[in-house]
Residue, then its C-alpha position, 0 to 999 in steps of 0.5 A: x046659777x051659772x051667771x053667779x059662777x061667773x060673777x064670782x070667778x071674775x072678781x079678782x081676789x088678793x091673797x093679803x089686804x092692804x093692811x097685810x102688805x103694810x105689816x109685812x113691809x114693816x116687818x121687813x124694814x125691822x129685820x134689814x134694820x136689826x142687820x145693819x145694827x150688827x154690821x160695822x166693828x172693823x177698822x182701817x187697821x188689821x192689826x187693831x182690834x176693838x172690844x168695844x165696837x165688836x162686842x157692844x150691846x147693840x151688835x150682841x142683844x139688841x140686833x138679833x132681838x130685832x132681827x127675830x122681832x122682824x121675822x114674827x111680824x113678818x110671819x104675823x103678816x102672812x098669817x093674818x086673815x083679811x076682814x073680808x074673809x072673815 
């Protein structure tokens, strides 16, 4: 019985599989991308200001909708069971 004890305490176990890790690296390129779509507006001159580029669909809806899109796959990643544990 001991020698089983021992087996299993050596075997190394992750807490994700491969397939968490690849989720979550998605999730956070999703996130970083739905930030660098809400940057930029501004321009070289400060008494110059630009409707267009600073309220644009995709700074005001469609980055946030990413940024919030990334965080749930991201939080999906970590949630997620690995087959193994199953």
């Amino acid at each position: 019985m001991s020698k089983q004890v021992k087996e299993k305490t050596s075997e190394k176990i992750f807490p994700f599989s491969k397939e968490n890790y690849k989720l979550l690296i998605v999730g956070v390129v999703i996130v970083i991308f739905g930030f660098i779509l809400m940057m930029g507006g501004g321009s070289d001159d400060p008494n110059a200001f630009d409707e267009e580029a600073l309220f644009s669909f995709t700074r005001i809806t469609l980055a946030p909708f990413l940024v919030i899109a990334g965080y749930v796959v991201v939080i999906y990643a970590i949630l997620k069971k690995s087959k193994k544990e199953e």
